[in-house]
C-alpha positions as a Python dict, from the first residue, in 0.01 Angstrom:
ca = {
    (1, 'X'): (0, 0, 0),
    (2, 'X'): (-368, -28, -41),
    (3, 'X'): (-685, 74, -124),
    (4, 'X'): (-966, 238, 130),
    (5, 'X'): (-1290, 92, 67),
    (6, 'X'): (-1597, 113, 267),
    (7, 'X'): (-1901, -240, 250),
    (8, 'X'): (-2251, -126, 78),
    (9, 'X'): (-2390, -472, 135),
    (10, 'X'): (-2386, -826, 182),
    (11, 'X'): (-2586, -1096, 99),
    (12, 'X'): (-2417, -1450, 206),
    (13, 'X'): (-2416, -1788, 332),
    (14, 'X'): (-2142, -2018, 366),
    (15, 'X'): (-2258, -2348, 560),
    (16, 'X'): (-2080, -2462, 816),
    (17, 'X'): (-2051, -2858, 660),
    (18, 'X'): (-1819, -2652, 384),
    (19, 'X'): (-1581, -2444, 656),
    (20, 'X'): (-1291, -2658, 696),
    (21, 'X'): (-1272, -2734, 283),
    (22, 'X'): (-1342, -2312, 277),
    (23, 'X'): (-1052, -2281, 538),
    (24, 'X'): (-730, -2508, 327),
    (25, 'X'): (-846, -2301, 25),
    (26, 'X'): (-748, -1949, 215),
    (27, 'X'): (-450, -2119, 389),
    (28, 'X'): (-315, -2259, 31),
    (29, 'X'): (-342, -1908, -112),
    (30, 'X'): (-26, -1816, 126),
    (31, 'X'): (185, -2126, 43),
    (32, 'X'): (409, -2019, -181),
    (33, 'X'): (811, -2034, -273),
    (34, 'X'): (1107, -1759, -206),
    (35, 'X'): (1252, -1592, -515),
    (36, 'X'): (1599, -1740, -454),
    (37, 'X'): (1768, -1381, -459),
    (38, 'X'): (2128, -1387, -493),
    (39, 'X'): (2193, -1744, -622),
    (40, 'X'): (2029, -1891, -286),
    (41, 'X'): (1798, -2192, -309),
    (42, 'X'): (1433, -2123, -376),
    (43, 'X'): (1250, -2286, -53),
    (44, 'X'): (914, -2322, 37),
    (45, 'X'): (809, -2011, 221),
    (46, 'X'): (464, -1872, 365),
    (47, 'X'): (383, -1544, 166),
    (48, 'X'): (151, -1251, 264),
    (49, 'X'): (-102, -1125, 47),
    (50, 'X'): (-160, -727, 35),
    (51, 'X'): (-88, -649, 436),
    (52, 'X'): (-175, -967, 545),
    (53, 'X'): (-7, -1202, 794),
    (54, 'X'): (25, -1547, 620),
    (55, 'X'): (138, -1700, 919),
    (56, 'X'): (-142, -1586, 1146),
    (57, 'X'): (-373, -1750, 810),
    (58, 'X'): (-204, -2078, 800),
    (59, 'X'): (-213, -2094, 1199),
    (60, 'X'): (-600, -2037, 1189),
    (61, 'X'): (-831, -2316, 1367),
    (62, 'X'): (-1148, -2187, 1187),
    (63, 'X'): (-1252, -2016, 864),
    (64, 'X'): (-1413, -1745, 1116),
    (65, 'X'): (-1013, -1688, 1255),
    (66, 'X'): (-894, -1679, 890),
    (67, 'X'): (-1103, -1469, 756),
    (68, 'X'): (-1062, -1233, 1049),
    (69, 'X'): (-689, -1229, 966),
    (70, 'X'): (-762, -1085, 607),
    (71, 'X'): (-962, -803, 757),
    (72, 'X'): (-1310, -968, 748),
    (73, 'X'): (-1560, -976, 1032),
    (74, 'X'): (-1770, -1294, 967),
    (75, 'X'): (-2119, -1318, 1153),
    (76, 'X'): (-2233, -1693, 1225),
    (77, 'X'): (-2574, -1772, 1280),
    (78, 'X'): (-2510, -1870, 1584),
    (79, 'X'): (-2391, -1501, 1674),
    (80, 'X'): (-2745, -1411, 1604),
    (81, 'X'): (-2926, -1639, 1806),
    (82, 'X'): (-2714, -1595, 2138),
    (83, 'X'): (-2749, -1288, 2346),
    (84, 'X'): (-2370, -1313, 2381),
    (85, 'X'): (-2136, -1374, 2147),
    (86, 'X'): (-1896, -1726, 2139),
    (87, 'X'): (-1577, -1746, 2176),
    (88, 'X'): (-1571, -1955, 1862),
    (89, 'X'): (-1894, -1852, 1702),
    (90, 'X'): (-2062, -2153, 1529),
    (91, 'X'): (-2316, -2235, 1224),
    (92, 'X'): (-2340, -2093, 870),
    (93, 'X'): (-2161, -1774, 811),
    (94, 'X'): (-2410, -1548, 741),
    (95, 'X'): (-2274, -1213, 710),
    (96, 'X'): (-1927, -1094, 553),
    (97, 'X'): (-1836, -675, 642),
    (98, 'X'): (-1470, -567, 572),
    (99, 'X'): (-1348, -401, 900),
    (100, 'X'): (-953, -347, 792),
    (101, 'X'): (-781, -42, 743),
    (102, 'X'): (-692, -53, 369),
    (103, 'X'): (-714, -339, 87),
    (104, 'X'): (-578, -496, -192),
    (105, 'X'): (-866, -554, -409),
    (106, 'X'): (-711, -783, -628),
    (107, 'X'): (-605, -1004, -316),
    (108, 'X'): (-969, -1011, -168),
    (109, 'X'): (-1003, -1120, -556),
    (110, 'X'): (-829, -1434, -482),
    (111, 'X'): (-934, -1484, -187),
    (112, 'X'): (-1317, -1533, -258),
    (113, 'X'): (-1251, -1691, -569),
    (114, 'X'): (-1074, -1967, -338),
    (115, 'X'): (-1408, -2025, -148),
    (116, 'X'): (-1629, -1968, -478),
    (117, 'X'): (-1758, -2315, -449),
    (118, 'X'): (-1869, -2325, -118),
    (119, 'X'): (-2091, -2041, -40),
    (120, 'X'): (-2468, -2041, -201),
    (121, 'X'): (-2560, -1953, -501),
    (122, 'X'): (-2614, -1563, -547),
    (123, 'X'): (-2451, -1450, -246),
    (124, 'X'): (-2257, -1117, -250),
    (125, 'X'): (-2057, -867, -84),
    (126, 'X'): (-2105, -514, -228),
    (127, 'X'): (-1838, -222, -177),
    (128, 'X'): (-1729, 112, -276),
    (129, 'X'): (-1363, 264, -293),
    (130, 'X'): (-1200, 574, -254),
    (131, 'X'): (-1206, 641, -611),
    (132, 'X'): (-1574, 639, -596),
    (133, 'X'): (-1607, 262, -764),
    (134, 'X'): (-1880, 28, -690),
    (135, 'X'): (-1851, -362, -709),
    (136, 'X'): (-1938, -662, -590),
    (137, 'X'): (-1817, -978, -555),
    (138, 'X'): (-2095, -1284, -675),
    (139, 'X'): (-2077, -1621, -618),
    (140, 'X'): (-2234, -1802, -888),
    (141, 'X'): (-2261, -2136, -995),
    (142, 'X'): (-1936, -2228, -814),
    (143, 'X'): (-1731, -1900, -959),
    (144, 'X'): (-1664, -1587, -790),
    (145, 'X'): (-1686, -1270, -1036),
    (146, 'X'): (-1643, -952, -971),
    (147, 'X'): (-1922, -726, -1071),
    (148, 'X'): (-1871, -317, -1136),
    (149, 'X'): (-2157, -167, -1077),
    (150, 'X'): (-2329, 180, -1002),
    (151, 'X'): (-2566, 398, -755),
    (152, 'X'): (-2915, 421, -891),
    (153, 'X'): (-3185, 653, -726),
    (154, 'X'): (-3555, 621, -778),
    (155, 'X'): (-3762, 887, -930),
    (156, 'X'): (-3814, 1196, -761),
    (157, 'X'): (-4137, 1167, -501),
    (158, 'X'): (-4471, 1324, -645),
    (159, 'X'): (-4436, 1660, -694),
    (160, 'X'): (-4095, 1733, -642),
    (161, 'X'): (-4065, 1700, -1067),
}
């Protein structure tokens, strides 16, 4: 199941000195343990979050990869300043837009909350969902909240009152 959302906005940085510390946040979001059903041992397992593939997560060499895996394309700064893009794109991300088919919001929750530390202050990614809501997720002072919020239209131009 999920939730079809479309991105307003995005204003974010997430330096590339904090990636790899970034990255083991997102991959310890899908360590988890099994349930035990039926009387058998609980074990360590790798769990999936909304329609996620933990494994593909936990296998990820960059925060770029892993984020990719959760339905997020992430623009480096590198991607700007080269005609053509890397094959592993390098430098500050710079620019967060949610290209997956549907979404837990309350996983996407968790997952920036993970990462809250590490990108600047103020950064944001806006959205909308089917159900006509409008949030954001900030990143303040280390936290990551998630702000409702609405559409607001300037006056009318001159003389259209």
């Amino acid at each position: 199941m999920g939730y079809v959302v479309w991105h307003l906005e995005t204003r974010f940085r997430l330096r590339q000195e904090f990636h790899e510390r970034a990255l083991e946040r997102v991959k310890t979001l899908h360590w988890g343990m099994s349930s035990g059903l039926l009387g058998l041992p609980k074990h360590p397992e790798i769990q999936r979050l909304g329609a996620y593939d933990g494994r593909k997560v936990v296998q990820a060499a960059t925060l770029v990869a892993a984020l990719n895996e959760w339905g997020w394309l992430a623009t480096c700064e590198s991607d700007l300043d080269d005609a053509m893009l890397a094959e592993e794109p390098e430098g500050d991300i710079v620019d967060l837009e949610y290209v997956g088919p549907k979404m837990r919001v309350s996983d996407n929750t968790r997952l920036f909350q993970a990462i809250a530390e590490f990108p600047d202050d103020g950064s944001y990614v806006a959205m909308t969902g089917e159900d006509k809501l409008i949030w954001r997720w900030l990143f303040t002072k280390g936290r990551c909240v998630r702000q409702p919020g609405h559409l607001v239209f300037d006056d009318p131009p001159f003389g259209l009152t």
